[in-house]
Residue, then its C-alpha position, 0 to 999 in steps of 0.5 A: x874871429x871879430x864879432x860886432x854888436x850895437x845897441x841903441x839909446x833910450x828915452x823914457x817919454x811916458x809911464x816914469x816908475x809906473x813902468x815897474x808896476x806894469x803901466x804902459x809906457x811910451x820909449x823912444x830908441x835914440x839916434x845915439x847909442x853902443x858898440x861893443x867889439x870881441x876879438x878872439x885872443x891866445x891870452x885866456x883873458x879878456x882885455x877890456x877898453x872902453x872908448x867914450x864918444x871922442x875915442x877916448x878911453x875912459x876905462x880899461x881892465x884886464x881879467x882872469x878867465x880861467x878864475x874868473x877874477x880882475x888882473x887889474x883896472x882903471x877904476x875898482x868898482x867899475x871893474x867889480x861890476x863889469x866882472x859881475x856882469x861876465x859872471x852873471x853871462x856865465x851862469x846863463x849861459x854856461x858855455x860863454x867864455x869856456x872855450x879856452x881862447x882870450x878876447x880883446x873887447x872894445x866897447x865905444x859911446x856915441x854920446x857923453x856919459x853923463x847924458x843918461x841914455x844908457x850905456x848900461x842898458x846898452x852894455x847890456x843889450x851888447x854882451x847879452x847879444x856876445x853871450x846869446x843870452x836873454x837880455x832882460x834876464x841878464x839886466x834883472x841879475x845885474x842892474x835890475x829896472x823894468x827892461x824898457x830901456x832893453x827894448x829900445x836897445x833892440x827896436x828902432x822905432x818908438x814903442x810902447x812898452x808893458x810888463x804883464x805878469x812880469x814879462x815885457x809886451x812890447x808894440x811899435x808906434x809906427x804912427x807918431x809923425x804929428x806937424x808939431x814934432x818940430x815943436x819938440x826938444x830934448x833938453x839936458x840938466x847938466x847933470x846925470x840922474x841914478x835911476x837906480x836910487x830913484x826907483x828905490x826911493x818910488x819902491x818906499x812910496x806906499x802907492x795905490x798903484x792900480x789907480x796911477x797904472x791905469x791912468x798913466x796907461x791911459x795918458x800914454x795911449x793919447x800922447x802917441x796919438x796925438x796929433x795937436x800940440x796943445x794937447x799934447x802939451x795938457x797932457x804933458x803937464x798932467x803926467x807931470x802933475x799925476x807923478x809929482x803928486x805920487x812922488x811929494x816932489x815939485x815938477x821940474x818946471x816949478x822947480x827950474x823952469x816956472x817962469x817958461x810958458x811951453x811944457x816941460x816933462x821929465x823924462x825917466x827918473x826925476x831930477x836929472x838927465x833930459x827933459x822934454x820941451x815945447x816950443x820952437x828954435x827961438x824959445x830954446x834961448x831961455x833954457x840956453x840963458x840958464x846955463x842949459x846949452x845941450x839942446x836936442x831938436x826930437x827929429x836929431x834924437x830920435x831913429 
């Protein structure tokens, strides 16, 4: 028997590190996304192969079932985590891969690795779904984050996302279709981001946090409703502004992009991976002058 699963891509609009303290955040599932395929086998092993966006394989192991241990590997510490993750599954949910047969697992990218959209989140969502486990369960042993990027694996509309006494509450905005979307574009850094470092370093940060909660909840509320540009882009610059006062870091802008006259936010942990840009088809030239040729219009990422 084949079993098939899909998860999509995610974006961080809105609530970067306020998230894990329980702000509001705005998440956008993307067009771009992972598949993961189990094939039942006679082996008692599973044989992994990870395919990247061109069909590649860019990954490839061979387990123990029976121990629960590596055979052998492309890549040591990918392999190790991955066998963490089967483990972790096991434990959720006792009966996965106990029924004595093997599996030929195939997972495949839409989109370059290094472009930060989440092929762990989405790996995540897939084998979840493979074990008929909890997700956000499954990530918090694992990789550990605030779970957005689970939701949007799961949604295909953007959503606003919010843990409430840990739990995440989630609601789709059904109602973001303002004339400026085509004033929107996803830029990338050419360089990927670990958020995981990055939300260790927020995690050192001593924070009022109920103060940055609130008011990016706040902010987050009018960005997906709003229906003009030029707010939108005053409260793209005040997201910006409010997190870089509570990390001490400069803006990307001012540290990239000073001279651009739209507004640039990050997205998701700062540093890397996308951001997002106002502006219109002619204006991307001075980010693709820059060395950054990877340019998303928001309509061709987003579901």
């Amino acid at each position: 028997m084949k079993r098939e699963f899909y998860s999509n891509g995610k974006l961080l609009m809105t609530g970067e590190y306020a998230v894990l303290d329980g702000a509001k955040a705005w998440a956008i599932p993307t067009k771009y996304g992972q598949s993961l395929t189990a094939l039942e086998t006679e082996s008692k092993k599973i044989e992994w192969i990870s395919l990247d966006e061109k069909g590649s394989i860019w990954f490839e192991a061979d387990y123990n079932l029976e121990s629960m241990t590596g055979i052998s590997s492309s890549n040591s510490e990918i392999s190790t985590t991955l066998l963490e993750i089967l483990i972790e599954a096991q434990k959720l949910n006792p009966s996965f891969l106990t029924d004595g047969l093997g599996y030929a697992i195939e997972t495949k990218l839409t989109f370059p690795r290094d472009w930060g959209l989440g092929s762990s989140s989405t790996l995540i969502n897939n084998m979840a779904q493979w074990a008929n486990i909890n997700p956000y369960q499954l990530l918090e042993n694992t990789f550990g984050g605030s779970g957005y990027d689970i939701a949007c694996a799961q949604y295909n509309t953007p959503i606003l996302y919010q843990l409430v006494n840990g739990k995440p509450r989630i609601e789709e905005v059904l109602n973001f279709n303002p004339d400026f979307k085509d004033h929107l574009f996803f830029i990338y850094l050419n360089r990927k981001q670990n958020s995981r470092d990055g939300i260790s370093q927020y995690r050192q940060l001593k924070l009022n946090t109920n103060l940055l909660v609130r008011t990016i909840g706040e902010i987050t509320t009018q960005m997906c409703s709003c229906t003009d540009l030029l707010t939108f882009k005053t409260l793209m610059d005040q997201h910006e502004q409010l997190i870089s006062r509570t990390l001490k870091m400069p803006t990307i802008k001012k540290t990239l992009f000073q001279d651009y006259p739209g507004a640039i936010k990050s997205l998701g942990a700062w540093g890397g991976d996308f951001v997002l840009a106002t502006g219109d088809e002619s204006s991307m030239a001075y980010f693709k002058q820059k060395g950054y040729s990877t340019i998303i219009p928001y309509s061709e990422m987003t579901l």
